[in-house]
C-alpha positions as CSV (number, residue, x, y, z in Angstrom):
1,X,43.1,-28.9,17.5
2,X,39.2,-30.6,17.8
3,X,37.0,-29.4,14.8
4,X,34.9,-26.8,16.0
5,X,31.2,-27.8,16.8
6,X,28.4,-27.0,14.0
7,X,26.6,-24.5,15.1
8,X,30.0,-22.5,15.5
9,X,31.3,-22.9,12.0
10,X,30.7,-19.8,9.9
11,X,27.3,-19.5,7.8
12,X,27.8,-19.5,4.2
13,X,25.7,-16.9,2.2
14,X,23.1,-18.2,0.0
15,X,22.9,-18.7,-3.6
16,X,22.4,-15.3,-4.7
17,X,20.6,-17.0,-7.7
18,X,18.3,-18.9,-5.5
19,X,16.8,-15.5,-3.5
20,X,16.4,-14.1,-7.3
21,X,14.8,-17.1,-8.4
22,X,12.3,-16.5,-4.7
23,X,11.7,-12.6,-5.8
24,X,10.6,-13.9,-9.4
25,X,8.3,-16.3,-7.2
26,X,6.7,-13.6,-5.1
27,X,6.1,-11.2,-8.1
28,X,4.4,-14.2,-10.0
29,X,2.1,-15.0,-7.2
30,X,1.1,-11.0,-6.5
31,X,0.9,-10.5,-10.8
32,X,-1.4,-13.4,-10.2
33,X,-3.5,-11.9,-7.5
34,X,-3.4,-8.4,-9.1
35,X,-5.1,-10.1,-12.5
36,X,-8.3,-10.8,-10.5
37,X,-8.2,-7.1,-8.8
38,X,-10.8,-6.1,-11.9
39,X,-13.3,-8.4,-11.3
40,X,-13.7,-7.5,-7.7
41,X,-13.9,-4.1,-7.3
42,X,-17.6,-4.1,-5.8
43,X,-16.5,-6.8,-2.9
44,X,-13.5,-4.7,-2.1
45,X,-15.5,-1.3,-1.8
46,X,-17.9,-3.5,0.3
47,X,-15.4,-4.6,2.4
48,X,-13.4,-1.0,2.9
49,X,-16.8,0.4,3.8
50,X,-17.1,-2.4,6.4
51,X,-14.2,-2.1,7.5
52,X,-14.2,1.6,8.0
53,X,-17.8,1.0,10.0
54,X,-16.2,-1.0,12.5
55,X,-13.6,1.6,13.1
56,X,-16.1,4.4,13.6
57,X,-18.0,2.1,15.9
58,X,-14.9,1.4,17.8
59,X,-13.9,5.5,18.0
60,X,-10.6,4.3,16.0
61,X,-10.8,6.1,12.4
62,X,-7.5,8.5,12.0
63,X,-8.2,8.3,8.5
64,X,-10.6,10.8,7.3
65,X,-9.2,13.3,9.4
66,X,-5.5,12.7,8.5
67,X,-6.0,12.9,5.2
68,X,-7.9,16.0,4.9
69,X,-5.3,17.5,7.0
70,X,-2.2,15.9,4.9
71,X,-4.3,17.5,1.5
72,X,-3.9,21.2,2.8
73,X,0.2,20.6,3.2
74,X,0.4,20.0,-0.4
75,X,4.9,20.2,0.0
76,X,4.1,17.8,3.2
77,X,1.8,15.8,1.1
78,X,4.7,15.5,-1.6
79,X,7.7,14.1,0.8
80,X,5.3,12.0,2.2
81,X,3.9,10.6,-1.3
82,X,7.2,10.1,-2.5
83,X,8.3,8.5,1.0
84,X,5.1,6.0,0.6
85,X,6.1,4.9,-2.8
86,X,9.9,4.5,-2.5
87,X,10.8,4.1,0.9
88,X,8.9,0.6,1.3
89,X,10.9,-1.2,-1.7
90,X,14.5,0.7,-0.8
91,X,14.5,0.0,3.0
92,X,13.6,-2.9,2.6
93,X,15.5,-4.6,0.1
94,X,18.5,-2.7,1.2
95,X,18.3,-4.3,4.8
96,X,17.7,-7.2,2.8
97,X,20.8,-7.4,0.7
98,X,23.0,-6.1,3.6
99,X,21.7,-8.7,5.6
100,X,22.5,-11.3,3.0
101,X,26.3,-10.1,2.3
102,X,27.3,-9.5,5.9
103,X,24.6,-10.8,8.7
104,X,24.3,-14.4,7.1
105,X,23.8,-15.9,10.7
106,X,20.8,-14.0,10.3
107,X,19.9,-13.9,6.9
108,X,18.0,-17.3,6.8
109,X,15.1,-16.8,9.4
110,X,14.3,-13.3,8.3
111,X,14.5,-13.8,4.6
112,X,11.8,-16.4,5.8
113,X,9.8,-14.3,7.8
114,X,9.9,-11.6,5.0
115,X,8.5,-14.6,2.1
116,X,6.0,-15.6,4.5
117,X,4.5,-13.0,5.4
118,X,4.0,-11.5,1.6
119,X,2.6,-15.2,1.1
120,X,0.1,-14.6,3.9
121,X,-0.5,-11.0,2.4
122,X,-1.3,-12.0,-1.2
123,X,-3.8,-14.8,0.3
124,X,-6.1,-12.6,2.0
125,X,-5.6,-10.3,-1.2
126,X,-7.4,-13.2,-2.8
127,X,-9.5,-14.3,-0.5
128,X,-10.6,-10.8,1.3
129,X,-10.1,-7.9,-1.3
130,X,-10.3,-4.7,0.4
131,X,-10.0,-1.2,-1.4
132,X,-7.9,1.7,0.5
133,X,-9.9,5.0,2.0
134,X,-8.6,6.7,-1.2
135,X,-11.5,5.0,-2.9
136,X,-14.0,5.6,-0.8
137,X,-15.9,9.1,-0.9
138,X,-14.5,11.7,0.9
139,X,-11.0,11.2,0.9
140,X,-8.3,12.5,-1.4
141,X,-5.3,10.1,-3.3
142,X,-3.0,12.6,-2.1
143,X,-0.3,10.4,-4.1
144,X,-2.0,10.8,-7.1
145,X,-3.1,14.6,-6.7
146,X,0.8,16.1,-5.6
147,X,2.4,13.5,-9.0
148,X,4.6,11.6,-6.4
149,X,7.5,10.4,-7.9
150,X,7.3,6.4,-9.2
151,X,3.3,6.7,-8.1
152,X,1.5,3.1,-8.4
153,X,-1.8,5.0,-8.4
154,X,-1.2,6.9,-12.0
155,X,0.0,6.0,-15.4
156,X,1.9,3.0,-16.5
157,X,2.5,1.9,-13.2
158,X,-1.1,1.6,-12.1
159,X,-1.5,-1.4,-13.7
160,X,0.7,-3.7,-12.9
161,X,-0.4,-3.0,-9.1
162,X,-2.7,-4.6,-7.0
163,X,-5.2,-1.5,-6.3
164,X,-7.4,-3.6,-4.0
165,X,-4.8,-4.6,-1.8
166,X,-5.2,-2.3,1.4
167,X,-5.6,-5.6,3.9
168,X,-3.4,-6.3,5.4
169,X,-0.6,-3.6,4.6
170,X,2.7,-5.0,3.7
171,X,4.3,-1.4,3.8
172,X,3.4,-1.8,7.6
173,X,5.1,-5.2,7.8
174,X,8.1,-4.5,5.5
175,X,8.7,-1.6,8.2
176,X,8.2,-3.8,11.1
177,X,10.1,-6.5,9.5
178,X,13.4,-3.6,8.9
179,X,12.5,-2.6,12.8
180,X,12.9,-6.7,13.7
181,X,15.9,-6.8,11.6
182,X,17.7,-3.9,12.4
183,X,17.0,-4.7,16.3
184,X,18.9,-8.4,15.8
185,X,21.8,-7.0,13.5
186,X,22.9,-4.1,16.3
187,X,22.8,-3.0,19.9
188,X,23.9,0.6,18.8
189,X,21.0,2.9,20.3
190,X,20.7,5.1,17.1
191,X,20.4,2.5,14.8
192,X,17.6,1.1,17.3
193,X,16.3,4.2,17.4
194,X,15.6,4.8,13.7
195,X,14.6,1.3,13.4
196,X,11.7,1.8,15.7
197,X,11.1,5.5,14.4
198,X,10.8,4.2,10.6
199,X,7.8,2.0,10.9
200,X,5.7,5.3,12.9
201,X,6.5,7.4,9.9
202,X,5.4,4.4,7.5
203,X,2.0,4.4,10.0
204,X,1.6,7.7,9.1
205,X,2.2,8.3,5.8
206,X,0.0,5.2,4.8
207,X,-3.0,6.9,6.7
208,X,-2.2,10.1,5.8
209,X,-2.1,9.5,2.5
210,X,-5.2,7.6,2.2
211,X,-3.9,4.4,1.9
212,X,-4.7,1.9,4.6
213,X,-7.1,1.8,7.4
214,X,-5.9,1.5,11.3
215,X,-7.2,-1.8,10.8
216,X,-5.0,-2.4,7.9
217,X,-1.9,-1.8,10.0
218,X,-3.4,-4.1,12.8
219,X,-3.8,-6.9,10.1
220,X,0.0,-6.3,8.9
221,X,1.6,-6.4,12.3
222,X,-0.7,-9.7,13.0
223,X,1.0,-10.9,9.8
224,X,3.9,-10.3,10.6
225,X,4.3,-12.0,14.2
226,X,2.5,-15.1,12.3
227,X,5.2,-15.3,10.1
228,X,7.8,-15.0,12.5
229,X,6.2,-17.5,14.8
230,X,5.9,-20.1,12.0
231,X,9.2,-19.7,11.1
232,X,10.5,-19.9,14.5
233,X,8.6,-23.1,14.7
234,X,9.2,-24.6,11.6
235,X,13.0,-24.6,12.7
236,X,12.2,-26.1,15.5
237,X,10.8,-29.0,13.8
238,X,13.5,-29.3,11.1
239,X,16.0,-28.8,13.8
240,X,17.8,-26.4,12.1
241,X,18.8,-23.5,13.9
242,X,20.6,-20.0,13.3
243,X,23.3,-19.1,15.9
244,X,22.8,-16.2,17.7
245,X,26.2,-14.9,17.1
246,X,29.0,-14.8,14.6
247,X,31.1,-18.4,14.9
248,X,34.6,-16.5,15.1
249,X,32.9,-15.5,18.7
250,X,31.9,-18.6,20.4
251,X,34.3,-20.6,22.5
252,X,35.0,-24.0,22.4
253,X,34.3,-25.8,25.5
254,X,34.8,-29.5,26.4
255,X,33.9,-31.4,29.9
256,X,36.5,-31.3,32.2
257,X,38.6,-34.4,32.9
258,X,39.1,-36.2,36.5
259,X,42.0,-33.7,38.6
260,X,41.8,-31.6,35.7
261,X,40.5,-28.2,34.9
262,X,38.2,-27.7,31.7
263,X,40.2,-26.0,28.9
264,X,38.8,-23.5,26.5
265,X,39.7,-22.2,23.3
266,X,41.2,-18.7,22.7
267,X,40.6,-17.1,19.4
268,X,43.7,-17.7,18.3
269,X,42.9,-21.8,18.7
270,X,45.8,-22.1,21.8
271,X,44.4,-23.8,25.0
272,X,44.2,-20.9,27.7
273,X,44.5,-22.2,31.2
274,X,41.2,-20.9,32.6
275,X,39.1,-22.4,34.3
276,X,35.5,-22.8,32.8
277,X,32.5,-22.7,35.3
């Protein structure tokens, strides 16, 4: 029996060391950023105030009004508090870690995608603080006023996040990252159908809750296709690409001979006597 080609051997998982080691990475590069949050608090205002100008100008500011609305639903306000809070790091790093133990065909390119895009996140942290509507006048921290559960806004936790960190929002792009994921990983039409329904309700609940601006989901979508385009082309330059599918479903295929059809390989490694077009 011929070896089977490269790209149809099976993927090896990664080093589940080495994606620890990356995670310890990305928290040392946001604990960096969130050090200077502090000393900045007058650009970021400056900039969600600008921000929130150009919306208004443009007739596209949800915010105000959302938010006043979520505020009288006080139970509402609660799922959706604790939903803001939790659901970004659990969905995420769930689809992450089943990705990683049974997708590894795909693992690679969206583990990728997912570090580049915090990477881009945490830059324009630095470079373009802006502070959420919560901050502003006006609106309400409805996390903060209904005591979600594991708030970042409130007590301990409050410090060791990055308050001025509304542009772009990575809870959008983790949830449009899970939606990419998911949509690779399965062609069953429920799972599609939550993976598309999950980043709407993060949409919502980030605006609702006074969070991001429109813009802000804008900017985390944006970063989000840059990352996957980079990575995309970056493996076209190194040359190394993901198969599409599983190895233990491609066929092996070789040129036919002179007065002789082309053989294939069954999954059981006999020849089969088909004839390949």
């Amino acid at each position: 029996m011929l070896p089977l080609p490269a790209q149809a051997r099976a993927v090896a998982r990664s080093r589940w060391w080495v994606e620890l080691l990356t995670i310890g990475w990305l928290l040392f590069l946001y604990d960096a950023v969130t050090n200077l949050a502090p000393l900045r608090l007058s650009t970021a205002l400056g900039n969600a105030r600008g921000i929130l100008h150009v919306e208004r100008v443009l007739h596209v500011d949800p915010e105000l009004s959302l938010d006043r609305w979520l505020t009288s639903h006080h139970s509402l306000g609660l799922i959706l508090s604790d939903y803001y809070d939790n659901a970004h790091f659990v969905v995420t790093l769930g689809v992450l870690a089943w990705l990683w133990w049974r997708r590894a065909e795909l693992y690679r390119p969206l583990r990728n995608s997912l570090v580049l895009v915090n990477v881009i996140g945490f830059i324009v942290f630095w470079r373009f603080p802006v502070a959420p509507p919560r901050m502003l006048d006006g609106f309400t921290d409805v996390v903060a006023s209904t005591h979600a559960f594991g708030s970042w806004h409130t007590g301990a936790l409050a410090s060791a996040a990055n308050q001025l960190a509304a542009m772009p929002s990575l809870h959008m792009a983790w949830a449009a990252w899970c939606t990419l994921a998911l949509w690779q990983a399965s062609r069953r039409a429920v799972v599609r159908a939550l993976a598309v329904a999950y980043p709407c309700l993060t949409g919502l609940a980030v605006l609702a809750t006074g969070n991001h601006f429109l813009l802000d989901i804008v900017g985390g979508l944006a970063a989000l296709a840059l990352a996957v385009l980079l990575v995309g082309w970056l493996s076209g330059v190194t040359g190394h690409h993901a198969p599409a599918w599983p190895a233990r479903w491609r066929v092996r295929r070789r040129h036919a001979e002179p007065g002789r059809p082309a053989l294939r390989m069954s999954q059981t490694c006999y020849e089969v006597q088909d004839t390949v077009e």
